[in-house]
C-alpha positions in Angstrom: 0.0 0.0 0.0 1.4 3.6 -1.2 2.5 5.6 1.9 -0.6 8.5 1.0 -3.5 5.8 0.9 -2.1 4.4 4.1 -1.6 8.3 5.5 -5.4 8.7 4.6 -6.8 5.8 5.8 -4.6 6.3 9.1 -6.3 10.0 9.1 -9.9 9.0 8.4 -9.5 6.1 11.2 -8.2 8.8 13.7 -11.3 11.3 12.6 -13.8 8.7 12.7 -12.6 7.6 16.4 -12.9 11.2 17.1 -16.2 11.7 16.1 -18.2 8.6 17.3 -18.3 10.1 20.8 -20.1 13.1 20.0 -22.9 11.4 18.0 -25.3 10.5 20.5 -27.0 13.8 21.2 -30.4 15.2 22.2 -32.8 16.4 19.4 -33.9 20.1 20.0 -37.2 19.0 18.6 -38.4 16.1 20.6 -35.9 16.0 23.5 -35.2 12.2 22.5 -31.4 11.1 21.9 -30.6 10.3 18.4 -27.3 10.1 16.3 -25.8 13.6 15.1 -23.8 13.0 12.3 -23.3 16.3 11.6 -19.5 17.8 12.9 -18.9 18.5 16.4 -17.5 22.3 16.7 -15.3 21.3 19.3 -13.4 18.8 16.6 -13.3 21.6 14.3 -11.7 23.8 17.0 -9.2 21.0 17.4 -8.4 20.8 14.4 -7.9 24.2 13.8 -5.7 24.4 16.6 -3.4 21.4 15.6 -2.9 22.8 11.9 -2.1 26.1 13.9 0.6 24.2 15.9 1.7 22.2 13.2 2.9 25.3 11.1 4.5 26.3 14.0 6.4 23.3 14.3 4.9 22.5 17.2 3.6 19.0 18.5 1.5 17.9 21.9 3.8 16.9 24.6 2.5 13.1 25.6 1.5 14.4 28.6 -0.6 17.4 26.5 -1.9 15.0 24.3 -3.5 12.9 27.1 -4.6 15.2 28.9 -6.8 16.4 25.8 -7.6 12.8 25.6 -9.5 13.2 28.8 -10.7 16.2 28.3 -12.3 15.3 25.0 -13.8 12.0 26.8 -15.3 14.0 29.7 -16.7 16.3 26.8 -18.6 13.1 24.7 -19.7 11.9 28.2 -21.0 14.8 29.7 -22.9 15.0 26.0 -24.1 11.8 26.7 -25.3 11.9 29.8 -27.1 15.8 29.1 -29.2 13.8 26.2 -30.3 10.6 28.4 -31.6 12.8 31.0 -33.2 15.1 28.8 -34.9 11.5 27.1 -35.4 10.4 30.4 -36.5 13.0 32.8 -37.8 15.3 30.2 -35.4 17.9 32.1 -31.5 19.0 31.5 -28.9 17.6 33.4 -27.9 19.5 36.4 -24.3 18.2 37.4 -24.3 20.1 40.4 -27.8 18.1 42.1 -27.3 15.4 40.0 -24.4 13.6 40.7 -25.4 12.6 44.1 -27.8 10.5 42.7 -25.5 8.6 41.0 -24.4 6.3 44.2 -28.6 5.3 44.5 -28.5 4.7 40.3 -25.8 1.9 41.0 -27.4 0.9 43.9 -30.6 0.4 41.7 -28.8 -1.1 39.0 -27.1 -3.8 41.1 -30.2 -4.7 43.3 -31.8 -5.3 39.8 -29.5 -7.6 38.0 -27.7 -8.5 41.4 -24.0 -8.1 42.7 -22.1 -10.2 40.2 -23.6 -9.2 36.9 -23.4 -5.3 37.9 -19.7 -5.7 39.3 -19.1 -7.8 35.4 -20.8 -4.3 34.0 -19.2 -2.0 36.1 -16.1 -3.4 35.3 -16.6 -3.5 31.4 -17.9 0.2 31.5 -14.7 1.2 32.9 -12.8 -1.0 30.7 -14.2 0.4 27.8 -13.8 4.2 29.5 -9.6 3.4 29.7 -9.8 2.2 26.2 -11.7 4.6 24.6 -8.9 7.3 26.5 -6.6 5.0 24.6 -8.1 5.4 21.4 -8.6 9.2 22.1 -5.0 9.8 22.1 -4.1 7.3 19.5 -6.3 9.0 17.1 -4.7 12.8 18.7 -1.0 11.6 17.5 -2.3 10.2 14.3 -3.9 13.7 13.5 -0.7 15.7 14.5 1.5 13.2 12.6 -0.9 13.7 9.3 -0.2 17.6 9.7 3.1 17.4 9.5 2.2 18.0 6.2 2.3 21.6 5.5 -0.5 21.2 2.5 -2.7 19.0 5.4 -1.9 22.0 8.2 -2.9 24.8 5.8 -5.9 22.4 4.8 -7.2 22.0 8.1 -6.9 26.3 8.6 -8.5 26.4 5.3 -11.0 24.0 6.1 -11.9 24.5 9.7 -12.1 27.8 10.8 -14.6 29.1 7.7 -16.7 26.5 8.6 -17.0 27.6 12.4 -17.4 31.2 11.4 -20.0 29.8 9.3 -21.6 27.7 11.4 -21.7 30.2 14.1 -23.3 32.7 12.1 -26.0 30.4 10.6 -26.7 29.0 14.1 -28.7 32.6 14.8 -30.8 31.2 11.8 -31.3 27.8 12.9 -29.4 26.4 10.1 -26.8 24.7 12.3 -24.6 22.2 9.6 -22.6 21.7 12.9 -22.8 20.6 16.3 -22.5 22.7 18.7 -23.9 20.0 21.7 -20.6 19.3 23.4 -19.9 23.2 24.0 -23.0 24.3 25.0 -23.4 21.4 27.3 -20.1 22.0 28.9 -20.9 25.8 28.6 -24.4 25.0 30.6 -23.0 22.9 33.5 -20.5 25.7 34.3 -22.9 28.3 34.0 -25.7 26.1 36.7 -22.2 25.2 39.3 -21.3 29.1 39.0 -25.9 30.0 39.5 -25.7 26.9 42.3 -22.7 28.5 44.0 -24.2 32.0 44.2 -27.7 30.7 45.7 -26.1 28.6 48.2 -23.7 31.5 49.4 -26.1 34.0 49.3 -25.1 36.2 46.1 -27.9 35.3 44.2 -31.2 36.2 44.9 -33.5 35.1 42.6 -35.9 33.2 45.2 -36.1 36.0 47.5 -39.7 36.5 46.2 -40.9 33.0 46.5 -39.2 32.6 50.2 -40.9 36.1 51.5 -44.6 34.9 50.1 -47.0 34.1 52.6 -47.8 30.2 53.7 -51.1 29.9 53.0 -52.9 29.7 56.4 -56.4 28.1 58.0 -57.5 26.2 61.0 -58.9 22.9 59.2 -61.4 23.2 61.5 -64.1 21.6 59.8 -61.3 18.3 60.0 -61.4 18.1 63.5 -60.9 14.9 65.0 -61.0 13.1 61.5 -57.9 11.2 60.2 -56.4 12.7 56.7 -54.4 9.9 55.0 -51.8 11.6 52.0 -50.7 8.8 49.9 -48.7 9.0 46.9 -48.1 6.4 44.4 -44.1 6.6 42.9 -44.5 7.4 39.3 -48.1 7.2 39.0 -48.8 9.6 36.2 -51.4 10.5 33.6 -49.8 8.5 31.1 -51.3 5.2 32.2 -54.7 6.8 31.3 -53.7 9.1 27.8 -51.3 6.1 26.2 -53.2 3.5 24.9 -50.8 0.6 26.1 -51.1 1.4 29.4 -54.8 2.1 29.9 -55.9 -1.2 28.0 -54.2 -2.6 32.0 -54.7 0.8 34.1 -58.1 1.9 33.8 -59.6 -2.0 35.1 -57.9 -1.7 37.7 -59.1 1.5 38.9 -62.5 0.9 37.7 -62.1 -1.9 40.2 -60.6 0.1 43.0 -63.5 2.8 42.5 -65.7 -0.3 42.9 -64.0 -1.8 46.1 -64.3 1.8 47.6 -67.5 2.1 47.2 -68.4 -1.0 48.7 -66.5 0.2 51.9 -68.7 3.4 51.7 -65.9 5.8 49.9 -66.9 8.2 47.1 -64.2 8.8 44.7 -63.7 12.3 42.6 -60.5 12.7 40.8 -58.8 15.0 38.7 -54.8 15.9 37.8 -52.6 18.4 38.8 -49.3 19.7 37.2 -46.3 18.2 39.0 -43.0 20.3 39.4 -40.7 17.4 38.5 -40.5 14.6 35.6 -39.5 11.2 35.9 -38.2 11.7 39.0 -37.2 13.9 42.1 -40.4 12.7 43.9 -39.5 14.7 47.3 -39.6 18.0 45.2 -43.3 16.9 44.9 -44.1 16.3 48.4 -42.3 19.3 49.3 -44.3 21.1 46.6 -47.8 20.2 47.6 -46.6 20.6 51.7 -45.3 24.4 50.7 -47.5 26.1 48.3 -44.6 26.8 46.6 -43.3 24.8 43.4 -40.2 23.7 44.1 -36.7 22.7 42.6 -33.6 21.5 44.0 -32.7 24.7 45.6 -35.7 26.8 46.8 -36.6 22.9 48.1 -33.0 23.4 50.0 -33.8 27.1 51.2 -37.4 26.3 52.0 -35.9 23.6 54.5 -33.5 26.3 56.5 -36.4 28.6 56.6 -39.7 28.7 59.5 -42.4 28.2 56.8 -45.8 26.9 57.5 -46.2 23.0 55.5 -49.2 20.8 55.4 -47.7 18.7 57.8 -47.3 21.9 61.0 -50.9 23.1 59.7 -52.3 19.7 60.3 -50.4 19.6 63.9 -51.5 22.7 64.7 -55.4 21.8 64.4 -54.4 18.5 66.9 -53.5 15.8 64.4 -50.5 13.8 65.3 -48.3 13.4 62.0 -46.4 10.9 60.9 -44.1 9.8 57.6 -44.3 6.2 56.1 -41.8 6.3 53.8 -39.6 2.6 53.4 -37.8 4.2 50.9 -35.6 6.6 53.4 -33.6 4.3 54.9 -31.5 7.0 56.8 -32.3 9.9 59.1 -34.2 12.6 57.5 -33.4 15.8 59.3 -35.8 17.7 57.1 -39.1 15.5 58.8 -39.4 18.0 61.6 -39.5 20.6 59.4 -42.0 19.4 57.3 -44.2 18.8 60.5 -43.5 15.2 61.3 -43.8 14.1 65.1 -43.2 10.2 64.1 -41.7 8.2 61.2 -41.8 4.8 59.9 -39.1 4.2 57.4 -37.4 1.5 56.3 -35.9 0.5 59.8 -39.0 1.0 61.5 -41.1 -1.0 59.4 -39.0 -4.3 60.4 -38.9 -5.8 56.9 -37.6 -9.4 56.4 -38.9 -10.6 53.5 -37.9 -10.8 49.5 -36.8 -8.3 48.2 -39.0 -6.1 45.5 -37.5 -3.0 43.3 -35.3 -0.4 44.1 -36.6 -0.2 47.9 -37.2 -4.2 48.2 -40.3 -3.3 51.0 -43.8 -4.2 49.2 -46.5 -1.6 49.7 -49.1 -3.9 50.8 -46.4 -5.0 54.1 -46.0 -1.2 54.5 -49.8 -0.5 54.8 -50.3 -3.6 56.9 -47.6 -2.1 59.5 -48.9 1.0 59.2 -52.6 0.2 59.8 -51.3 -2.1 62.6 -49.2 0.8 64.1 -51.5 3.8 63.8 -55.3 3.0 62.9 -56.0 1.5 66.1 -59.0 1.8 67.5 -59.0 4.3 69.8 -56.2 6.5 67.8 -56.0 9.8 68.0 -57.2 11.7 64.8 -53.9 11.4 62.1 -52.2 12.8 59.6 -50.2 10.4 57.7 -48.0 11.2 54.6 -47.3 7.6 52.9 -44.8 7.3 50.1 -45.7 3.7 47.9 -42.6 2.2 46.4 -43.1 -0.8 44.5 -43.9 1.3 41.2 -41.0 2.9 41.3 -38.2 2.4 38.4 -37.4 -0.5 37.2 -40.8 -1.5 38.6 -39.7 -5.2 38.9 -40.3 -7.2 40.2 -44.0 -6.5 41.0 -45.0 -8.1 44.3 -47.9 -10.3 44.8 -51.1 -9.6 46.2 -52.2 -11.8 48.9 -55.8 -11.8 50.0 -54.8 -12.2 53.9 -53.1 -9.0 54.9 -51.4 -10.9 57.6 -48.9 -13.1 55.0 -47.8 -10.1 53.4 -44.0 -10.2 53.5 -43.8 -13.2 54.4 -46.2 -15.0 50.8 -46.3 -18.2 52.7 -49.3 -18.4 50.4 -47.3 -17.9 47.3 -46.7 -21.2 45.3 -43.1 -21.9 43.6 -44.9 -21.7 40.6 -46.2 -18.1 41.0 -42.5 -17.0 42.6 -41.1 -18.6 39.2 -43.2 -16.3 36.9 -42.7 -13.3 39.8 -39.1 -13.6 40.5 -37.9 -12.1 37.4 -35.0 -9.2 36.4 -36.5 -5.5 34.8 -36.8 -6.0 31.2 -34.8 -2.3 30.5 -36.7 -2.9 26.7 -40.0 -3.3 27.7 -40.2 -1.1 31.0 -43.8 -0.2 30.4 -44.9 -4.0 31.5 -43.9 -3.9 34.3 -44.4 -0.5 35.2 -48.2 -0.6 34.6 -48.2 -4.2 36.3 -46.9 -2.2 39.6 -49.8 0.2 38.9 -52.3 -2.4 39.0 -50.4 -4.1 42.0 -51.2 -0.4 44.0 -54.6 -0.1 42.9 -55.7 -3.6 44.6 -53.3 -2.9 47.3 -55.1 0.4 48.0 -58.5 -1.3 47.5 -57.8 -3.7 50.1 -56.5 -1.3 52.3 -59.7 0.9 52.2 -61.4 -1.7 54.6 -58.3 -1.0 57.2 -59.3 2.7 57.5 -62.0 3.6 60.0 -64.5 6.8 60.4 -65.0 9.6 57.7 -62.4 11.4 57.2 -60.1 11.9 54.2 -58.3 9.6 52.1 -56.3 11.7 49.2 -54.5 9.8 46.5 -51.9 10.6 44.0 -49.0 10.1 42.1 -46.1 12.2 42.9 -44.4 12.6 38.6 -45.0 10.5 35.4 -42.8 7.4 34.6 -38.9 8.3 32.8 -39.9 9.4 29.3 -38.5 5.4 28.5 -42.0 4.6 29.4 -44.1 7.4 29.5 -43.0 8.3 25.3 -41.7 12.3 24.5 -44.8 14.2 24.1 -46.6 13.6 27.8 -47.1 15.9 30.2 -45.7 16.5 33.2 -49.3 15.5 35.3 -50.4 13.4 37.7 -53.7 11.5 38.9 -55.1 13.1 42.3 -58.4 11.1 43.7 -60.0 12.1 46.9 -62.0 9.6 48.9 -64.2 10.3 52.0 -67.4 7.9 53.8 -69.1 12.1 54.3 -70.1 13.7 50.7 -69.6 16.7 52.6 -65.6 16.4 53.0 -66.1 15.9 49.1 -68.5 18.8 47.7 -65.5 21.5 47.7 -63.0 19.4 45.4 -66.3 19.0 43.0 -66.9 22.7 42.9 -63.5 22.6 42.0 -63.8 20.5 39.3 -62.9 17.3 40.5 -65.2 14.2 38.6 -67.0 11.5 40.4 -65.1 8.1 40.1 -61.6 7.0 39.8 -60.8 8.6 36.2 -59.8 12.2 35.8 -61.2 14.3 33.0 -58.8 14.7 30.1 -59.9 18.6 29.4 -60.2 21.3 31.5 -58.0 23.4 33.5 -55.4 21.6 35.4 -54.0 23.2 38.2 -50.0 22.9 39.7 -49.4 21.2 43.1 -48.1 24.4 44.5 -52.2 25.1 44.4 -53.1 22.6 46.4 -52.3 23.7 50.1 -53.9 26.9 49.8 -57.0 25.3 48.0 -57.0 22.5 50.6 -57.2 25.1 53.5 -59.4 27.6 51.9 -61.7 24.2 51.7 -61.9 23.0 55.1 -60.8 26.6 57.3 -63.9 28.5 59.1 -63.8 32.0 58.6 -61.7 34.5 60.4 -58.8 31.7 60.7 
């Protein structure tokens, strides 16, 4: 082979190797990843910047060269990683909130294929980090070698830097031939750490408004001495009712928990509300609908070091004892007093032994038993509770099975092998939305059968907390939720139908659809007395 052809071939190699990092990027149209085959600017950059050098007579120093190696890796990663978030959480990647979430994604990943398999994966993901590093540089010298070549440096000058002038002045037209996802992700992550350092420390005060409005405030009289059970349901969201595939499974199974409710003298009315998150970041949510105020990662942090009136202090204050059931905290949560909280039952408290199910391993039927068990005694005091179901959150499996005698949940002594054969399963990371709508259904029965545990007429208020990752839940939903109310009085009910809620266990579709920041102020304006 003639020294040029083997020259170009060496070149297009080292491009090509170059390039296939930066190709999996987000689509500005749909938010969905998808291969960008168009140039990145940043290689165009580098390559005007070696062609400069070469006609210098200047070369990297080994040490330069990997350290652009790495830097060009961290660059296609943090690429990556900005366009599965956006597919998945229908947000952008936040570097700053979201890399301590990384430690409970492995944890996830290895409680769903177990230790071995995630250690062999682990261990081939950073494999094929070191050689992709390797490659990197490989391809770096292989470049710099090619412009050696006076004709190939001028070529690359000639080449490169009209197109980025080019490309940067087409960009204002939306006529981008390049990419520019690389630079403005790295350009975005530096600009949130630099907004997330000036929050934190004080400099920036951009919540200032939202921390010096009012708490809504009432007495909840008209409550008095009645229990008012919050439960939310992990990634129940509208899309089990607006995508076909779901609600062909979903709406039987509510049809049948509206049924089972009435039967224990419960109407149902339902509608949706607008959650602040997507996905995921369920405790934003909670902390939402406790606040008035729609959070995110940092007013949720600024709320928590500041005195404002929650759901949980108003409920305390008008002599309901509170309490958290949450199995998925399975550390102390210094944030419970503030929300209101005088007793918890997390994952430690709830004494859990048996298999494991999900991400959290506790089923929600064994957390509802305990609960019931520990609080709706007969001559309790009236409650608040705020219960967080787990089983439906990602990967959803495996589902847990419903047992008709509440007592051999967690333990399934009436499970046969045959049934833990067909339940003992791994997630199928294709096909998430089987067994994310199977968990739904799991809840619904679950909360049917745990209707007949709850005593008096007081409140019962359902809900999911975001949709499912956009892996299930497909690019177009939005970002709403299922909300049912359920009470033995019509009374407790009339002022969520003035509202607009609809009788029965499926929200309208049209209509105005109000943000979970609403609902405190809405929920105390309904059941306050005057002059509170």
């Amino acid at each position: 082979m003639k020294r040029p052809l083997r020259d170009g071939l060496v070149l297009a190699a080292a491009l090509a190797l170059l390039w296939a990092p930066f190709l999996p990027s987000a689509n500005p149209w749909t938010g969905r990843i998808f291969i960008d085959v168009r140039p990145p600017a940043l290689l165009l950059v580098l390559g005007a910047g070696l062609g400069a050098l070469a006609l210098l007579g200047r070369r990297l120093h080994r040490v330069e060269r990997w350290g652009l190696a790495l830097l060009l890796f961290a660059a296609a990663g943090l690429q990556l990683a900005a366009a599965l978030v956006q597919t998945i959480l229908d947000r952008s990647l936040d570097l700053y909130f979201d890399l301590g979430h990384v430690p409970s994604l492995i944890g996830m990943f290895q409680d769903s294929v177990g230790p071995w398999r995630a250690a062999g994966t682990f261990a081939l993901v950073v494999c094929a980090a070191v050689a992709l590093v390797v490659a990197i540089s490989w391809a770096l010298g292989a470049w710099e070698r090619a412009l050696n070549r006076r004709g190939l440096a001028i070529a690359a000058l000639v080449v490169t830097i009209p197109a980025l002038v080019v490309g940067v002045l087409y960009r204002h037209f939306d006529m981008n031939f390049i990419s520019f996802a690389a630079t403005d992700d790295t350009a975005d992550q530096a600009r949130r750490l630099v907004r997330a350092a000036s929050v934190m420390s004080g400099y920036d005060h951009r919540y200032d408004a939202a921390l010096s409005t009012a708490a809504p405030a009432g007495n909840l009289a008209t409550l008095a001495g009645r229990d008012v059970l919050l439960i939310y349901v992990e990634s129940y969201g509208t899309a089990v009712l607006d995508d076909p595939r779901l609600a062909a499974k979903a709406e039987p199974a509510l049809a049948a928990f509206a049924d089972e409710a009435r039967r224990q003298g419960f109407g149902v009315v339902s509608s949706r509300l607008v959650s602040p998150v997507f996905g995921a970041g369920s405790w934003l949510a909670h902390g939402t609908m406790a606040s008035g105020l729609k959070l995110d990662p940092f007013l949720d942090r600024l709320v928590t070091e500041s005195d404002r009136r929650t759901l949980g202090r108003d409920m305390k204050e008008s002599g309901h004892e509170t309490v958290a059931v949450m199995p998925g905290i399975k550390s102390p949560w210094p944030e419970s007093t503030f929300w209101g909280f005088e007793a918890d039952l997390f994952d430690a408290q709830l004494h859990y032994s048996g298999p494991q199910f999900g991400w959290f391993g506790i089923p929600d039927q064994y957390t509802l038993e305990r609960f019931a068990d520990a609080a709706l005694t007969p001559d309790h005091p009236p409650l608040f509770a705020e219960i967080v179901l787990v089983s439906s959150h990602t990967p959803f499996a495996p589902v847990p099975p419903y047992v008709e005698d509440w007592r051999d949940a967690g333990r399934y002594d009436s499970v046969s092998p045959a049934q833990w054969s067909v339940i003992s399963h791994s997630p199928d990371w294709q096909h998430l939305e089987r067994s994310y709508v199977e968990s739904i259904v799991y809840d619904f029965r679950t909360l049917g059968g745990f209707l007949a545990k709850v005593p008096g007429n007081g409140l019962v208020i359902i809900l999911g907390d975001h949709q499912p990752p956009g892996i299930v839940s497909g690019e177009t939903q939005p970002w709403t939720v299922p909300i049912h109310v359920l009470s033995r009085d019509p009374a407790l009910l009339e002022p969520f139908r003035h509202a607009g809620y609809v009788d029965g266990a499926v929200p309208p579709r049209t209509g105005t659809v109000k943000g979970m920041e609403s609902f405190l102020g809405d929920f105390l304006a309904f059941y306050s007395t005057a002059g509170s």
